[in-house]
C-alpha positions as CSV (number, residue, x, y, z in Angstrom):
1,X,-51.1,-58.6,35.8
2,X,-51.6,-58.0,39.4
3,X,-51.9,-53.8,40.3
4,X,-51.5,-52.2,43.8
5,X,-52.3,-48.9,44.4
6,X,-53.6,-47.1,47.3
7,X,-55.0,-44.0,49.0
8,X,-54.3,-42.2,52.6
9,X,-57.1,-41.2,54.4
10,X,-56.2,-38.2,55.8
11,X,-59.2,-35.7,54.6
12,X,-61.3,-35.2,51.7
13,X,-60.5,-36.7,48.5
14,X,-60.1,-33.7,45.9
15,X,-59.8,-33.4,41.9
16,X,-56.0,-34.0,42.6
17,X,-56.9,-37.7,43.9
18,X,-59.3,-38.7,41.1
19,X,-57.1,-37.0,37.8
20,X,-53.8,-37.8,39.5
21,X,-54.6,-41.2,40.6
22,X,-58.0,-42.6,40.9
23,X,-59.3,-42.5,36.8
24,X,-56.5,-44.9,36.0
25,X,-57.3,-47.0,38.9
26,X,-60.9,-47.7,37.5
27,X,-59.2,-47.3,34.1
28,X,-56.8,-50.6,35.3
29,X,-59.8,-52.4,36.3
30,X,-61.0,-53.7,33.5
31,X,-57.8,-56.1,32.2
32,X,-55.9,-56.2,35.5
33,X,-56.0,-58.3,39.0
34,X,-56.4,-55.1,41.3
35,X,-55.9,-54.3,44.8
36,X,-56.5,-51.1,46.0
37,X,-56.3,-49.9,49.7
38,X,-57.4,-47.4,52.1
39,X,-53.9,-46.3,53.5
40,X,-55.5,-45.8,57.1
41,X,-51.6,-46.7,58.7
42,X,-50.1,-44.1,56.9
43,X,-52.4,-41.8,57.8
44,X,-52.0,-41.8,61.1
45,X,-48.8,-39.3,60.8
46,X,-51.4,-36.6,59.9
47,X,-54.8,-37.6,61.4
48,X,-54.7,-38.4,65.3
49,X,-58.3,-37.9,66.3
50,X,-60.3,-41.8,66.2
51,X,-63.6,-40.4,65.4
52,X,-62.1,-38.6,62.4
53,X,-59.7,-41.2,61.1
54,X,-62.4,-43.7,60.7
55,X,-64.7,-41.4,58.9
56,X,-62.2,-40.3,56.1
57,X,-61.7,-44.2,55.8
58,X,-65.2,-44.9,55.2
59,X,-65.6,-41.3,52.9
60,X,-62.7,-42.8,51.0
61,X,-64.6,-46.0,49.9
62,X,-67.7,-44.3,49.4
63,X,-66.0,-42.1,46.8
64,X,-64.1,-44.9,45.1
65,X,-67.6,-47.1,44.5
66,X,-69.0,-43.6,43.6
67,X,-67.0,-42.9,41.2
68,X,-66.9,-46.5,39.4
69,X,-64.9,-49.0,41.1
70,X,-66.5,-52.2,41.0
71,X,-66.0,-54.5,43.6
72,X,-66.8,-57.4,41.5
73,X,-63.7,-56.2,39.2
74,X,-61.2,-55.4,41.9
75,X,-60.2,-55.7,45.5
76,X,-60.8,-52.5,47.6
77,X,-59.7,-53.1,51.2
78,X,-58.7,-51.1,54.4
79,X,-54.8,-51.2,55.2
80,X,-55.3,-52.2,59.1
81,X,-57.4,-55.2,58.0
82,X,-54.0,-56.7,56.6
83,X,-51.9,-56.2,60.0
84,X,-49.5,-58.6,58.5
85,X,-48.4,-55.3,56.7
86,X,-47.4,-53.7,60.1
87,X,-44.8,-57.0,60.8
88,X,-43.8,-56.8,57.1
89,X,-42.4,-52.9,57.7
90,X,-40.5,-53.9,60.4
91,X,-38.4,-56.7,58.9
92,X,-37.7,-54.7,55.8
93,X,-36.5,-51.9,58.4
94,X,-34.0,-54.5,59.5
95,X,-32.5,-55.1,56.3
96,X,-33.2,-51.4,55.0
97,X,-30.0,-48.3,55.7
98,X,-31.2,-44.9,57.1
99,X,-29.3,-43.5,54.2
100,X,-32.2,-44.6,52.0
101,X,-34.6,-43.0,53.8
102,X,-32.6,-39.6,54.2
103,X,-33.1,-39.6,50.3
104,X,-36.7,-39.5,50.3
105,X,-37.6,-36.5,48.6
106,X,-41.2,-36.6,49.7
107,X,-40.0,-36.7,53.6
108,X,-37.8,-33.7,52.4
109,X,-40.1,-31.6,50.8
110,X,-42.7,-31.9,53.9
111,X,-40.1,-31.1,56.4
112,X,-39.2,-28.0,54.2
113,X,-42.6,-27.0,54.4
114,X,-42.4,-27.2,58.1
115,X,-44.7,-30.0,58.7
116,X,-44.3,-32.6,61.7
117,X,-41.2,-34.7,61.3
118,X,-42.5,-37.8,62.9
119,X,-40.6,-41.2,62.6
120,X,-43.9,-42.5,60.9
121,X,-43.4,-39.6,58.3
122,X,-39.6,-41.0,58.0
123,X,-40.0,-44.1,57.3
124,X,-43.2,-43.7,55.2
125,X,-41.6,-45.3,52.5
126,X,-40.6,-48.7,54.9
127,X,-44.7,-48.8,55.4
128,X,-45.5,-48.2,51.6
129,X,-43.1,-50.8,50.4
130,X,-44.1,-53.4,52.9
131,X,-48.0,-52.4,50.7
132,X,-46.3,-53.5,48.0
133,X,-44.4,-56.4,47.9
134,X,-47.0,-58.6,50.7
135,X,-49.3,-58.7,47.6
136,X,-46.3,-59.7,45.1
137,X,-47.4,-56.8,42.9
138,X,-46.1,-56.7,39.0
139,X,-47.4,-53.1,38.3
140,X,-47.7,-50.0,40.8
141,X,-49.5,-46.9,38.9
142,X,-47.9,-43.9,40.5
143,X,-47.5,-40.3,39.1
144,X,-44.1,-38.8,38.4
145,X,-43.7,-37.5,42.2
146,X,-44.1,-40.9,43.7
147,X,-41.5,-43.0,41.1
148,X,-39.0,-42.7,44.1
149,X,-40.7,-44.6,46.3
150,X,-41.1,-47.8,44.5
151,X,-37.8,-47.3,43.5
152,X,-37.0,-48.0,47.3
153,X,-39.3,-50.6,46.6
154,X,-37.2,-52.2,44.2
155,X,-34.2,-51.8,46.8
156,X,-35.7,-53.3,49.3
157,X,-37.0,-56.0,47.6
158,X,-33.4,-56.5,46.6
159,X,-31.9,-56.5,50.5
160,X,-34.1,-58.9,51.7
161,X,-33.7,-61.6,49.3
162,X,-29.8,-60.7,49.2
163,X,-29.9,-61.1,52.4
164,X,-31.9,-64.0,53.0
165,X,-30.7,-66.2,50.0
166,X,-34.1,-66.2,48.2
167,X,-36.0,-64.9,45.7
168,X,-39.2,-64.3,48.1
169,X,-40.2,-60.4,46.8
170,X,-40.5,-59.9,42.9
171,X,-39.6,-56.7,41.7
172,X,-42.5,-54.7,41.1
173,X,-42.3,-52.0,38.4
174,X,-43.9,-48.5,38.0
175,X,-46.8,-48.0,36.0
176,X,-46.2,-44.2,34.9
177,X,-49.1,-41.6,34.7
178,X,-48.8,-39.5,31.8
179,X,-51.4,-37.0,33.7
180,X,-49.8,-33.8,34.2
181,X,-49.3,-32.6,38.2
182,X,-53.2,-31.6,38.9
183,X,-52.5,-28.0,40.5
184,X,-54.3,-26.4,43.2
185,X,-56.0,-23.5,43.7
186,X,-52.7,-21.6,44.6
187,X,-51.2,-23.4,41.6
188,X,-48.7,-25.9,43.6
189,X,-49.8,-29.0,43.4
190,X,-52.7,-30.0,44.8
191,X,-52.8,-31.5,48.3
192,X,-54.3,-31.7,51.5
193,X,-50.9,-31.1,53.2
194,X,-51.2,-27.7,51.3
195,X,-54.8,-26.9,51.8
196,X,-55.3,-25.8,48.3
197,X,-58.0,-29.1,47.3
198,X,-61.1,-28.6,45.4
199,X,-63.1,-31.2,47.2
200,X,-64.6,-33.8,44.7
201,X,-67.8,-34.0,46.8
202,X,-68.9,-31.2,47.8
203,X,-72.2,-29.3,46.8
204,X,-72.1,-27.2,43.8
205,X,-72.2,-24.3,45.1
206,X,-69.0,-25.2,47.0
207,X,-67.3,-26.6,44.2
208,X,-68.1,-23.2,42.2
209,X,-66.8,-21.4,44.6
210,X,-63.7,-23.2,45.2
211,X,-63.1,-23.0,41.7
212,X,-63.7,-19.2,41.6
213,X,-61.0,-19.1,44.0
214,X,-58.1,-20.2,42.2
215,X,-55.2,-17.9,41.6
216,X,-54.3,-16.1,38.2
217,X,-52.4,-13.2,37.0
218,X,-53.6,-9.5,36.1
219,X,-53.6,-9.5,32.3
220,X,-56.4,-7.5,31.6
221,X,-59.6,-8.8,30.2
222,X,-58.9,-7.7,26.6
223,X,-55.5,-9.2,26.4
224,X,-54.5,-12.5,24.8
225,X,-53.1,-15.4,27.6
226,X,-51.3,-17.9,27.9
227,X,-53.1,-21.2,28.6
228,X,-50.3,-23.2,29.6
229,X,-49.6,-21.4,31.8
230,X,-52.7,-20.5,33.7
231,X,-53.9,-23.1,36.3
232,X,-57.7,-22.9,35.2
233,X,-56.8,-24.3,31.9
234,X,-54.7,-27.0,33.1
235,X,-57.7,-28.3,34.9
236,X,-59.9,-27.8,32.5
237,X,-57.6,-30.1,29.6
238,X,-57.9,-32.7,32.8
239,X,-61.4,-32.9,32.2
240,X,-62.9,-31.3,29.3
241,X,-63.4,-33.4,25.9
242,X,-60.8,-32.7,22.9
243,X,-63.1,-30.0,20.8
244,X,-63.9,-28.0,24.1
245,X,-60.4,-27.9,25.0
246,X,-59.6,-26.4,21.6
247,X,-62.0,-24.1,21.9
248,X,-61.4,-22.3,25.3
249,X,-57.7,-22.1,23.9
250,X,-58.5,-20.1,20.6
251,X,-60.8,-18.0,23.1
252,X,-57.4,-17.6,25.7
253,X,-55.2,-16.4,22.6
254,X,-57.7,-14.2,20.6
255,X,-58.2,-12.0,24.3
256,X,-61.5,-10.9,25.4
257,X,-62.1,-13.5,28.0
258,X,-61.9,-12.8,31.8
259,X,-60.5,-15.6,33.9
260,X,-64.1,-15.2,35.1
261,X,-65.2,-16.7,31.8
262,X,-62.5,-19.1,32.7
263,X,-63.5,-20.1,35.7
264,X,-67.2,-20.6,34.6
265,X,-66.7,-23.3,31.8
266,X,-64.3,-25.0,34.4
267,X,-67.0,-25.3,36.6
268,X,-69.5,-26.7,34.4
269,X,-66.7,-29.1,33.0
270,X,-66.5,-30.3,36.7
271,X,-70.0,-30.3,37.6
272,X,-70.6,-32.7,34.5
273,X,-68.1,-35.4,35.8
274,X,-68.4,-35.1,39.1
275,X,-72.2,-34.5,39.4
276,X,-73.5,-38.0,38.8
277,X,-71.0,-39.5,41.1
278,X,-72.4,-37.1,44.0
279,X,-76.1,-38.9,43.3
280,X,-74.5,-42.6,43.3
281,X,-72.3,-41.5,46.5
282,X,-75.0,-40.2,48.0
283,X,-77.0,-43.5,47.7
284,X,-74.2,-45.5,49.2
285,X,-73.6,-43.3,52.2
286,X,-77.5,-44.5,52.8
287,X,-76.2,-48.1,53.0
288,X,-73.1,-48.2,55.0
289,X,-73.4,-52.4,55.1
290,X,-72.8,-52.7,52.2
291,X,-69.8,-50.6,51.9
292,X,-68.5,-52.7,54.8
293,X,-69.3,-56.0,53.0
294,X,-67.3,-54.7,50.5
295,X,-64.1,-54.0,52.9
296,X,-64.5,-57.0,54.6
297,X,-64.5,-59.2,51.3
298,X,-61.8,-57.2,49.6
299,X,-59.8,-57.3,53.1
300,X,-60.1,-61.2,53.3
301,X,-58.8,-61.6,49.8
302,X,-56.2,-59.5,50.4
303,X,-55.3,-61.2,53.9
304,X,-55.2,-64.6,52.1
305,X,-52.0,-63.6,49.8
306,X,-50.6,-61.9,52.6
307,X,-50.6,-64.7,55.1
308,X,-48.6,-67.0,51.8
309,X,-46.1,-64.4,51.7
310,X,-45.4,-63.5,55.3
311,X,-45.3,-67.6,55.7
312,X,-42.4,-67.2,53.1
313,X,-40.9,-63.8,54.8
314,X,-41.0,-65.4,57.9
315,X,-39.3,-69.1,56.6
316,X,-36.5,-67.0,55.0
317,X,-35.5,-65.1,58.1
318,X,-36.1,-67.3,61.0
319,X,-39.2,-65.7,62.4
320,X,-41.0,-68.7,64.7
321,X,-45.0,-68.3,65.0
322,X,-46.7,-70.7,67.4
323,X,-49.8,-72.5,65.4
324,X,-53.0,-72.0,66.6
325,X,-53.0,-68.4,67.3
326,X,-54.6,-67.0,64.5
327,X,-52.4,-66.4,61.8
């Protein structure tokens, strides 16, 4: 079964990233054909400084070999070393309505939290579906907030062969992650957009303090609360093994804890998983050719499907290509 997934690279990658999306990745690894990509294209709607752009794409590889991906298990790749992506978003667009894209709840919710309506934020989902279907995926793992767009994937799938006569796209099909929205420190969910990320890499001292940071409510220290409905807790199930999490609730109910208590156990829940990780990232950051090698491999795998199936896109509409121009 062949699995696409992918990242943007517009800032640090928090615990949101790993819990949300990046544990099942390395999870899928294992009994899976996967292909996992730096989205460097989409981030562009958020990130327009060069200098910056390619360092969040290089932090994001670091923490995906950091935290277990194994290159010799799965493809990890940057998005602009597959340009055929780029010419794969614009035919869709030509079979695609606006309607379609006026639906987009993500595009909605980001305008509605005054943030730059761009045409690359618009027709995000265009970009994300062309992601898809170049690598005829079967399975795209996605949590509950991003089922719509390979939905539209699915659609537009569906227009182009309509269109076209042919059965060139499969239909790829969501791969649901049970995981609970990973909340941020302000208890929305957490994102960069939002500026409420606990950074997974930073030094313990800032992820203690990030962590000390996150809101709660005023019950007093000798009162019983509610864990499920306090953000520290909801974290700390992400993380913490079955008897621990058991514990810290009879210790919410029975009262006598301080969220301070809380926060502590959070931290050291944290500290354990993401500690070791810090010491392999570290390591790799001290040999950036090999983290290349690994892009550039994962990118010519990638490239090689993607050249079949824009050969196919491009028989189906028409689209003429001189030969021996490098495609």
């Amino acid at each position: 079964m062949r699995v696409l997934s992918g990242i943007q690279s517009n800032g640090r990658l928090h615990l949101g990233n790993y819990l949300g999306a990046m544990s099942q990745h390395i999870e899928l690894q294992e009994a899976n054909e996967c292909f996992f990509f730096i989205a460097n294209y989409h981030a562009l709607t958020t990130i327009q400084d060069a200098a910056v752009l390619r360092g969040y794409a290089h932090d994001v590889a670091l923490d995906y070999l950091a935290l277990g991906l194994d290159p010799q298990k799965a493809t990890l790749f940057r998005q602009s070393d597959v340009p055929e992506v780029t010419e794969l978003t614009w035919i869709l667009a030509t079979v695609t309505g606006k309607g379609l894209l006026e639906r987009a709840t993500s595009y909605k919710d980001k305008v509605a939290k005054n943030l730059a309506a761009s045409m690359g934020l618009f027709s995000y989902p265009l970009l994300m579906a062309a992601d898809i279907l170049i690598y005829r995926s079967d399975v795209v793992p996605v949590g509950k907030d991003q089922v719509q767009h390979v939905e539209m994937t699915q659609d537009m799938a569906g227009y182009f062969n309509s269109t076209y006569g042919c059965e060139v796209f499969k239909r790829p099909e969501v791969k649901l992650n049970e995981a609970r929205v990973v909340p941020g420190v302000d208890g929305q969910k957490m994102s960069k957009s939002y500026g409420n990320t606990i950074e997974l890499f930073g030094s313990p001292e800032a992820l203690r303090k990030r962590i000390m940071s996150i809101k709660t409510d005023s019950t007093p220290v000798e009162a019983p609360k509610n864990p499920d409905a306090c953000n520290v807790f909801t974290l700390y199930e992400l993380m913490a093994t079955p008897d621990e999490v058991a514990a810290l609730r009879e210790r919410y109910v029975a009262g006598g804890m301080g969220y301070g208590d809380a926060k502590g156990a959070l931290t050291e829940v944290a500290e354990r998983l993401l500690g070791p990780a810090r010491q392999r990232r570290e390591k790799l950051a001290a040999d950036p050719d090999y983290v290349e090698d690994v892009l550039r491999s994962g990118a010519k795998c990638a490239r090689k499907i993607a050249g079949e199936v824009m050969h196919d896109v491009r028989e189906a509409c028409g689209i003429t290509v001189a030969k021996g121009i490098g495609r």
